[in-house]
C-alpha positions as CSV (number, residue, x, y, z in Angstrom):
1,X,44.1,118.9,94.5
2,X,45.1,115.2,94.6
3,X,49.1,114.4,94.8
4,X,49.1,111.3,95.4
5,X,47.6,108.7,92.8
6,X,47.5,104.6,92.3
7,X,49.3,103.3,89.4
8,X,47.4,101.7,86.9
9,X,50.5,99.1,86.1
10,X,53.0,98.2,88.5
11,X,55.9,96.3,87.4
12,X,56.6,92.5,88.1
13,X,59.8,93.5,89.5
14,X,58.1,96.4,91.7
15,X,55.9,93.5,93.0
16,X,58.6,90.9,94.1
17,X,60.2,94.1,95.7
18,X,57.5,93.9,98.1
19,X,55.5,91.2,97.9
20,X,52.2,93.2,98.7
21,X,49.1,93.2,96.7
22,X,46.9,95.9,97.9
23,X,47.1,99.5,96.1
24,X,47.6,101.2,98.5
25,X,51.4,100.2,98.9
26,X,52.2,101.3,95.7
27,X,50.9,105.0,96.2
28,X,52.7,107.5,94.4
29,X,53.4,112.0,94.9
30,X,53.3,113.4,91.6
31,X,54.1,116.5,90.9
32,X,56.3,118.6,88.4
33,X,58.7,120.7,89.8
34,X,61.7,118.9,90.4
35,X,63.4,122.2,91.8
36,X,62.6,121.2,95.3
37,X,64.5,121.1,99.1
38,X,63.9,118.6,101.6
39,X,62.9,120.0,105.0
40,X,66.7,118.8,106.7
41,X,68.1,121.0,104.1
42,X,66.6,123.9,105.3
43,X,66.4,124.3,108.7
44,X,68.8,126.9,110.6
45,X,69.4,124.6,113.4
46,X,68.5,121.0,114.6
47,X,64.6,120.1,115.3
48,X,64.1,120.1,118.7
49,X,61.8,117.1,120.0
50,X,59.0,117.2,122.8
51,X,58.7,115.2,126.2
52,X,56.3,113.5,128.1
53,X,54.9,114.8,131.7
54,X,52.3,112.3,132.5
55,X,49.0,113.1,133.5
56,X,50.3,113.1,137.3
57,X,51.6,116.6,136.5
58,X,48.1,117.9,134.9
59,X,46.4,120.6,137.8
60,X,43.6,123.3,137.5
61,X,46.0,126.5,137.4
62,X,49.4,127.0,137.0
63,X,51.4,129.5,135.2
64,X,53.1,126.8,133.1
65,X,51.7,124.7,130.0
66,X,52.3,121.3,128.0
67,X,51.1,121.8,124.7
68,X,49.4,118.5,123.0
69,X,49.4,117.9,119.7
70,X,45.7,118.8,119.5
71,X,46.5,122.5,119.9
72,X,48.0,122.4,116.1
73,X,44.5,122.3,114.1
74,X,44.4,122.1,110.2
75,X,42.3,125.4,110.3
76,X,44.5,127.3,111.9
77,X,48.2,128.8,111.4
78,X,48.4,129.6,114.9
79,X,48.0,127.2,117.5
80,X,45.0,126.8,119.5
81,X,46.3,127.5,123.8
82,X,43.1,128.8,124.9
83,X,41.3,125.7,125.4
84,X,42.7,123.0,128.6
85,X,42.2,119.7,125.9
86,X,45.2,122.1,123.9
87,X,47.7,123.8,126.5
88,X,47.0,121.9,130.2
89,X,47.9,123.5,133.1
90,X,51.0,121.5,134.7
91,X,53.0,121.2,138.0
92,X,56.3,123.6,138.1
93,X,58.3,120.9,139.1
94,X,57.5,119.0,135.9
95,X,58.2,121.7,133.2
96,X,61.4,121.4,130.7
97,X,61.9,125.1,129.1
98,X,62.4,124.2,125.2
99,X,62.8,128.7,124.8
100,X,59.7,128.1,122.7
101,X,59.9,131.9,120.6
102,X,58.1,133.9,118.0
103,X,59.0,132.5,114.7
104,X,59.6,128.6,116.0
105,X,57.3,126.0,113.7
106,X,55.6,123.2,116.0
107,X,55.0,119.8,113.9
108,X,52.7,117.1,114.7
109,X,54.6,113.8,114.5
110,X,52.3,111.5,116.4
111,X,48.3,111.5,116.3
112,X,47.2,114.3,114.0
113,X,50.5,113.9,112.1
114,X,51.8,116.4,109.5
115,X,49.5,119.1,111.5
116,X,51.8,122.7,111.7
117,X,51.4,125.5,113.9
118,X,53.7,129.4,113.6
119,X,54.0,130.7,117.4
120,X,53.6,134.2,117.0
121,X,55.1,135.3,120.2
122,X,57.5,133.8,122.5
123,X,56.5,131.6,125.2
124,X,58.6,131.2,127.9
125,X,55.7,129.2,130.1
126,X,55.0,126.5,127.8
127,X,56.6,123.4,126.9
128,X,55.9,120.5,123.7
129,X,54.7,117.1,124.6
130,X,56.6,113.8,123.1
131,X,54.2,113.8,119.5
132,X,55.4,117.9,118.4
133,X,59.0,118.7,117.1
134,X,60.4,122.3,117.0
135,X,61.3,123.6,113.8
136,X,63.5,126.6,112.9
137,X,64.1,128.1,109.7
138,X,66.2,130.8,108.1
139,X,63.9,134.5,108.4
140,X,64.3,134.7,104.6
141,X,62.3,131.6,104.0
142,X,60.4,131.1,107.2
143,X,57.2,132.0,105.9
144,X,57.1,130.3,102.7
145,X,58.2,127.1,104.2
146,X,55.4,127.6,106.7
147,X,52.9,128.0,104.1
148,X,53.8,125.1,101.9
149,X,53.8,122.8,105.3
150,X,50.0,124.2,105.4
151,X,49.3,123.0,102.5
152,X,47.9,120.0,101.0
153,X,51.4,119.0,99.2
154,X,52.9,118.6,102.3
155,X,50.7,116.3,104.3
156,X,50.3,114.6,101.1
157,X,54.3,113.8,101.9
158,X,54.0,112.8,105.5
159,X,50.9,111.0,104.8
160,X,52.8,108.1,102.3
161,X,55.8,108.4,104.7
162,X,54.2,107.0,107.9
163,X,53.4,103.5,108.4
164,X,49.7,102.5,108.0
165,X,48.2,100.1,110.5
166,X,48.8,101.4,113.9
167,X,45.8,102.6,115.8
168,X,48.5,106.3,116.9
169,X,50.6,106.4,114.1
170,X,54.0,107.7,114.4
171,X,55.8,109.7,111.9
172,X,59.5,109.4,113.6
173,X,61.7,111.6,111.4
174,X,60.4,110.9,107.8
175,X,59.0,114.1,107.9
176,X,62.6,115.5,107.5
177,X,62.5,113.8,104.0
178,X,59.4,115.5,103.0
179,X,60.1,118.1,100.4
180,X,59.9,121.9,99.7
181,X,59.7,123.2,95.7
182,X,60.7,126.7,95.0
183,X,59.4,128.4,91.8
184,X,61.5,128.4,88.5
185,X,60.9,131.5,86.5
186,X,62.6,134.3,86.6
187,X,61.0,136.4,89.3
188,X,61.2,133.5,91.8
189,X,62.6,135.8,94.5
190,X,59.4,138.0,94.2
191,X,57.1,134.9,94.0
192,X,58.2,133.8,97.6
193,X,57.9,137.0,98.6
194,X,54.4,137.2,97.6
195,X,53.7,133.5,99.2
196,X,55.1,134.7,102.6
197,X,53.4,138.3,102.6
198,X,50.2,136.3,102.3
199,X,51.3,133.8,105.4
200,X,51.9,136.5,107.3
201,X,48.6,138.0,106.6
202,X,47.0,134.9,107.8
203,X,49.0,135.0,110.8
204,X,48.2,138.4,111.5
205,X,44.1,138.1,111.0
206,X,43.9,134.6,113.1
207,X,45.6,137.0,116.1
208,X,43.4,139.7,115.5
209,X,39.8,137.7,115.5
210,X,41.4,136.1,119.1
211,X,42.3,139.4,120.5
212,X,39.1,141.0,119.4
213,X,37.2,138.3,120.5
214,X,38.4,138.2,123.9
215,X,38.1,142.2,124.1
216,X,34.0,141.3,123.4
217,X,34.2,138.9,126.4
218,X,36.0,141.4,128.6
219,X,33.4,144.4,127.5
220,X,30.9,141.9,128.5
221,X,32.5,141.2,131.7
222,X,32.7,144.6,132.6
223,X,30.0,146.1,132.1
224,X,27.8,143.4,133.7
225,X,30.2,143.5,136.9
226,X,30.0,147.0,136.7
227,X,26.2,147.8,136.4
228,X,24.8,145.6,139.4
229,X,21.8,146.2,141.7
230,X,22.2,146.9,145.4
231,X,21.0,143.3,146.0
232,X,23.6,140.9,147.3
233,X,24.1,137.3,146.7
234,X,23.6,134.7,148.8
235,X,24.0,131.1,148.2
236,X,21.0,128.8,149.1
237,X,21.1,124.8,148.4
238,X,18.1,123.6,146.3
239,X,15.4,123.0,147.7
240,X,12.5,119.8,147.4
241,X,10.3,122.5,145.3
242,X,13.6,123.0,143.3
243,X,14.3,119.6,142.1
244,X,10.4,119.3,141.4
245,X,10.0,122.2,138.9
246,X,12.8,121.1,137.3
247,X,12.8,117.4,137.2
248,X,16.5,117.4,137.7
249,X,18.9,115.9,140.3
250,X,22.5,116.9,138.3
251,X,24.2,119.2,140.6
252,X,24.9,121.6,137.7
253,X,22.1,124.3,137.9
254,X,22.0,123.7,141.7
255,X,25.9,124.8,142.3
256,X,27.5,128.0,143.9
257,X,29.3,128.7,140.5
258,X,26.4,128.6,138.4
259,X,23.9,130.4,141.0
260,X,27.0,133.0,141.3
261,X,27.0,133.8,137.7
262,X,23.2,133.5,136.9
263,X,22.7,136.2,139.5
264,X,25.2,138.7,138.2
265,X,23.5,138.8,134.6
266,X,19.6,139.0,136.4
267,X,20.7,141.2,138.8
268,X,22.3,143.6,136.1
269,X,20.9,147.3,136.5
270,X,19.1,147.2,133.2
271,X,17.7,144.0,133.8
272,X,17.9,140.3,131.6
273,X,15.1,138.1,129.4
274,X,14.9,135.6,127.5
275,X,15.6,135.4,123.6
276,X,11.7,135.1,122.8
277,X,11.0,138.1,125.2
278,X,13.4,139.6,122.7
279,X,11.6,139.1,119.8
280,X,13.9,135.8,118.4
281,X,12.6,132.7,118.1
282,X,14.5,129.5,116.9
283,X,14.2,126.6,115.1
284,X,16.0,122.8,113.9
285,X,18.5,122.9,110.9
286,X,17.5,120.8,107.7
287,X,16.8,117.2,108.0
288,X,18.8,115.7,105.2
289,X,18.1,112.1,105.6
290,X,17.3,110.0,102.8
291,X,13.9,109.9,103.9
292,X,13.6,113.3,104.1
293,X,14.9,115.1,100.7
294,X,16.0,111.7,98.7
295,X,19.7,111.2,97.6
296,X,22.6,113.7,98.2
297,X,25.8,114.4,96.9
298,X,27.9,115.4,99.5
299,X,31.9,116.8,98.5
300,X,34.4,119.2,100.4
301,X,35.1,121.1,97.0
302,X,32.7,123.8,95.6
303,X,30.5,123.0,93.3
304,X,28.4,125.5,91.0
305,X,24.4,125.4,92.1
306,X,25.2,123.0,95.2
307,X,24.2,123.9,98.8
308,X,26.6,125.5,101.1
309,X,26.6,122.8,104.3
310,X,27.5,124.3,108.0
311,X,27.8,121.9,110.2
312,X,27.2,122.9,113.5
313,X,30.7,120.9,114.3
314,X,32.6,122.9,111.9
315,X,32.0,126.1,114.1
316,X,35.0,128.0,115.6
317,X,35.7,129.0,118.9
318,X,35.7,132.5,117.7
319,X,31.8,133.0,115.5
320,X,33.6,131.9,112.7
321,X,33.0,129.0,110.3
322,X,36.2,126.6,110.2
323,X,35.4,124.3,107.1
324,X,32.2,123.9,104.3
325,X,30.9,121.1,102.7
326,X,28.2,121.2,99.7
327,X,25.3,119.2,98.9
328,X,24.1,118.2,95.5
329,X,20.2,118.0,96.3
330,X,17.7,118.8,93.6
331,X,15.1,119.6,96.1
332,X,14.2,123.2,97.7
333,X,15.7,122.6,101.1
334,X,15.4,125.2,104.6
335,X,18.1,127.8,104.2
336,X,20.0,130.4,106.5
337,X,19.1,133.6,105.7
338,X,20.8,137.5,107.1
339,X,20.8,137.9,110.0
340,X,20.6,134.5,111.6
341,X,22.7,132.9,114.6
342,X,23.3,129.3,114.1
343,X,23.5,128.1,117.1
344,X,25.5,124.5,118.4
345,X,23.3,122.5,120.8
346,X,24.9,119.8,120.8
347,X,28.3,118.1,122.0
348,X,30.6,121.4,121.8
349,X,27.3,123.6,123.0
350,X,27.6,127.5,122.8
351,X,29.4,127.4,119.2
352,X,27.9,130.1,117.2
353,X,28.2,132.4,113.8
354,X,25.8,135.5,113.3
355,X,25.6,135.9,109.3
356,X,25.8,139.2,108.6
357,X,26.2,138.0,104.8
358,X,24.9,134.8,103.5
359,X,24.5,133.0,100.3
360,X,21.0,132.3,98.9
361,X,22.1,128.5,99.1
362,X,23.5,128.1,102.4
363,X,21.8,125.5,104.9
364,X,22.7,123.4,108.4
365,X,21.3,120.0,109.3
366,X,19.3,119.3,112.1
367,X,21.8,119.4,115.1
368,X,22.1,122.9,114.1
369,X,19.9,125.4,115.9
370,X,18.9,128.9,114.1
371,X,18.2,131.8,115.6
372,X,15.8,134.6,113.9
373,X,14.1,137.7,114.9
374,X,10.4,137.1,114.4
375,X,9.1,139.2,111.6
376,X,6.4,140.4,113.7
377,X,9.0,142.0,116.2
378,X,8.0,145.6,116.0
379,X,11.6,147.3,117.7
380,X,12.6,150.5,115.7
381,X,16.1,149.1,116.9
382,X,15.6,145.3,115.1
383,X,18.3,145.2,112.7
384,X,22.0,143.0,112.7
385,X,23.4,144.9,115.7
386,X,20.6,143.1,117.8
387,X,21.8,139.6,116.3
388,X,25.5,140.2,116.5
389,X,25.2,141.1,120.5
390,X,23.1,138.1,121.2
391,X,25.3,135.5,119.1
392,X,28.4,137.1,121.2
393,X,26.5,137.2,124.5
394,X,26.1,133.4,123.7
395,X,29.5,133.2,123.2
396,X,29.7,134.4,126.8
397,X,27.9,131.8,128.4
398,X,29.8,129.4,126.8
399,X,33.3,131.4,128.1
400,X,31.4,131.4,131.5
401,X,30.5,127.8,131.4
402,X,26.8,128.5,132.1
403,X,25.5,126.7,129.4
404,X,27.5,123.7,130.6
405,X,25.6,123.9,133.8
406,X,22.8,124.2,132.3
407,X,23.3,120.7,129.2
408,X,22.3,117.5,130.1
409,X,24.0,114.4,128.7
410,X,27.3,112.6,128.5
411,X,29.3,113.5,125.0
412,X,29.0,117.5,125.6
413,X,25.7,117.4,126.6
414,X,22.7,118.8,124.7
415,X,20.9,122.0,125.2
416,X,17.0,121.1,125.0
417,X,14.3,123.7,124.1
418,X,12.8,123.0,127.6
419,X,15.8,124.4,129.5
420,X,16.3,127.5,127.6
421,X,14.1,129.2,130.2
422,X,16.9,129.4,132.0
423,X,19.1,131.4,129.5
424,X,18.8,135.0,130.1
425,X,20.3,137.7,128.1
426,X,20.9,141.3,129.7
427,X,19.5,144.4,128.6
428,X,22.7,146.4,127.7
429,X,21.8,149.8,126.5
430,X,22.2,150.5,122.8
431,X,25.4,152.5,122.8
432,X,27.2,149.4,124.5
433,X,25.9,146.8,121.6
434,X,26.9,148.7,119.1
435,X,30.7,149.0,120.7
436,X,30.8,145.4,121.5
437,X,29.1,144.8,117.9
438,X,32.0,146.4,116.2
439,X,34.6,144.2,117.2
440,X,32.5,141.3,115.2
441,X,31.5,143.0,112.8
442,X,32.3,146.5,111.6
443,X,30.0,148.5,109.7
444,X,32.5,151.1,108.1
445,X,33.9,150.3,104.8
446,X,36.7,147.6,104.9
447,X,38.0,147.9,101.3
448,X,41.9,147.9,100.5
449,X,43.4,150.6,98.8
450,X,44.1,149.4,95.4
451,X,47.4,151.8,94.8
452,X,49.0,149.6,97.2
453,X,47.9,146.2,96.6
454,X,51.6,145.4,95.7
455,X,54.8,144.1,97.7
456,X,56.2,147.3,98.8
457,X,53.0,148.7,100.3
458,X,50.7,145.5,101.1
459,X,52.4,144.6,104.0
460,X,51.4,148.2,106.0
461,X,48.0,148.2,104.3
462,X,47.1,144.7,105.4
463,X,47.9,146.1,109.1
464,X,45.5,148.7,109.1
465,X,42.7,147.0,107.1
466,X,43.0,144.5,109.8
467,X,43.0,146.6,112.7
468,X,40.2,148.2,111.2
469,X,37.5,144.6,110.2
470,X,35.7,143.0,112.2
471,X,36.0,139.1,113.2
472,X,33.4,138.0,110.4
473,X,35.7,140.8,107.8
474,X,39.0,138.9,108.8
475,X,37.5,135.3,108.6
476,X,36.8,136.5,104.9
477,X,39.9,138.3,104.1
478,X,41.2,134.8,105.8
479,X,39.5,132.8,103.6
480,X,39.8,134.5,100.6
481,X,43.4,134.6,101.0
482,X,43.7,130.9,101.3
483,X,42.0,130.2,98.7
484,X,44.4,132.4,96.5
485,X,47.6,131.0,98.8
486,X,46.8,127.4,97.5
487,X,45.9,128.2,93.6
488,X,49.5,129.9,94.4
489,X,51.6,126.6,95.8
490,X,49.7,124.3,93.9
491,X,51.1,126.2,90.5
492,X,54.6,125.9,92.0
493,X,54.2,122.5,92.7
494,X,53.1,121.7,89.0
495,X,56.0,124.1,87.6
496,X,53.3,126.7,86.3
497,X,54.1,130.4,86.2
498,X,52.3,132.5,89.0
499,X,51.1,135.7,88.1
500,X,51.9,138.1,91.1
501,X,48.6,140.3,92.3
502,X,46.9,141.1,94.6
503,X,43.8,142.3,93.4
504,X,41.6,139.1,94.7
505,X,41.6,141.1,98.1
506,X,38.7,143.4,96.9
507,X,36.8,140.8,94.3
508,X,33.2,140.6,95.9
């Protein structure tokens, strides 16, 4: 959904106005509703600007955060704290409380400009750097403000607003110019109550795949703590042998930390192997050079008959798959089928998703690694619970750091095939896969009950459905909504009338 278009005639007078010839000066928004709000209008209270700490202040642990502008994502309503590039640890002495509190709308100003994040809970520990403005809105149209800031429309807005040329660009307050349209037919009131009972269901389903994924980590945790031999470890600096089997002088694999954690998982009561002592084997994405399957046509919208595209760079934190692209290629290309991991490798190694569905026409390139149980793997127990434990348990690594330790290379490192010997996975009972399992994928029915797919009753039935799915269920209910919450604001944008349902929920 383009807004903003080239003219195809400007005006003599619009050209001595300012005396610049390239196009993209004369950029216009177009849209049809003219029943719109600009952002000053409708906030509750002044915005409430960052501050700078310096990078003097940054330390390993502390119990409060500066939050960076990269901690608002365009995936994400909520914003990402979990990762020390996001939310950095900071000296005491250095934090300004800005009463950060559920309900307050961060803004990206600087850098990734126009990017939004909803805090979801209050945070009395963290503070906004100099590029993020607070934002506080009226409860009755919180929400739907937040979920036209998410959308296109929006950033559409900030993007002609800030100056072009500047290697950080900087939106200063032009943002507060940008506007909001509200709906024009006569149900308008429960229009925006439909658009913010779908925000909130975002908002609700990106908390719960965090919280459940970081309930798999601690089950993991737990039960490999837990379940140790009587052996003890004992710290012992490599040795000359050491450095010749393994042709390596990095201190990664050779440090306390990473001998620490490698003995916990070998040492684990049930013992650990390797994936191909598993039964998986793995192998390189699709090469789609040129000179490997001819001319592509590569777009970020769907396209009937086009290849699905994961790249491994579009990976979540969380198993989940943050962004698509397809591929026009006429040629039969290597595709992903049930049941595979795909694996990241490269730069932000440990990223993984375990496709317990899949498209027929769904494929990764070659930095992409795929993980598959060999089909001569005789295991009465071989079916998806096997796969979803492993992708998770690689997931734990990755938490751990081991597969840091373990990469080579500047950039994120890579993980080559030769040093996978090193990766060992423990042999947690069956009962204890298929508990951690759920939590990614849950193998009960996950349907909505179509009596209350409406406003009144949505609202509590979302709540249960999501307690209920697993982290690949709510990254589709997540998706699925989106889709719907655009078609949604982009009708209001254009003036059309928006038909309130919610049967979308339960399409296949």
């Amino acid at each position: 959904m383009e807004y903003i278009q080239v003219p195809k005639i400007i005006t003599y007078s619009d050209l001595t106005k300012k005396y610049l010839l390239s196009p993209s000066n004369y950029k216009i928004l177009v849209f049809e509703n003219k029943n719109v709000k600009k952002i000053r209008d409708l906030l509750s209270e002044e915005p409430t600007k960052g501050k700078e700490v310096g990078s003097f202040a940054y330390i390993n642990k502390s119990s409060f955060y500066f939050i960076r502008t990269k901690a608002l994502q365009l995936s994400y309503f909520l914003p990402v704290l979990d990762n020390v590039e996001c939310a950095v640890p900071i000296l005491p002495i250095a934090f300004k409380n800005f009463n950060l509190r559920k309900g307050d709308i961060l803004l990206a100003k600087d850098a990734n400009i126009g990017d939004v994040a909803y805090l979801n809970e209050d945070m009395p520990n963290f503070m906004i750097s100099g590029g993020i403005v607070r934002l506080r809105f009226p409860d009755d149209i919180k929400y739907y403000v937040l979920g036209f800031m998410k959308h296109e429309f929006f950033r559409s807005q900030i993007e002609l607003m800030t100056p072009k040329g500047a290697t950080i660009r900087h939106a200063k307050d032009f943002w507060l110019d940008a506007v909001i349209p509200f709906p024009n037919q006569k149900n308008a009131d429960k229009v925006m109550e439909f658009v913010s009972l779908l925000v909130r269901a975002i908002i609700r389903k990106e908390a719960e795949i965090r919280k459940k994924y970081y309930r798999v980590m601690d089950l993991i945790n737990k039960e490999l703590i837990g379940n140790q031999k009587s052996n003890k470890f004992h710290y012992t600096p490599p040795t000359l042998k050491d450095l010749k089997e393994n042709s390596r002088l990095d201190a990664g694999i050779f440090c306390e930390d990473y001998k620490k954690k490698q003995f916990i998982i070998e040492n684990y009561i049930h013992g650990a192997k390797d994936i191909f002592e598993l039964g998986f084997d793995f192998k390189r994405g699709q090469n789609l050079q040129v000179s490997q399957i001819g001319r592509s046509i590569y777009t970020e919208e769907y396209k009937p008959n086009f290849y699905k595209l994961i790249r491994p760079l579009n990976l979540s934190d969380y198993g989940t798959i943050e962004k698509y692209e397809y591929l026009g290629n006429p040629r039969k290309l290597q595709v992903l089928n049930k049941g595979d991991i795909l694996f990241s490798a490269e730069g932000t190694i440990g990223k993984f998703c375990v496709f317990v569905e899949v498209d027929e026409k769904t494929i990764t390139n070659i930095h992409g690694i795929i993980i598959f149980k060999k089909k001569d793997a005789t295991d009465e127990k071989d079916d998806i619970i096997e796969n979803i434990f492993l992708g998770l348990f690689w997931g734990y690594l990755r938490l751990e750091g081991i597969l840091d330790y373990i990469s080579v290379g500047g950039q994120g490192g890579s993980l080559a095939q030769k040093y996978w010997k090193y990766i060992k996975i423990p042999n947690f009972p069956r009962p204890k896969k298929e508990e951690i399992s759920k939590y990614y994928y849950n193998t009960s029915s996950i349907r909505y009950d179509e009596n209350k797919l409406n406003l009144q009753d949505f609202e509590n039935e979302d709540i249960e459905i999501t307690a209920k799915a697993g982290i690949w269920q709510l990254d589709k209910q997540i998706k699925q909504i989106k889709r719907k919450l655009d078609e949604i604001l982009h009708k209001i944008v254009m003036d059309e009338e928006v038909h309130i349902s919610f049967d979308f929920l339960n399409e296949k």
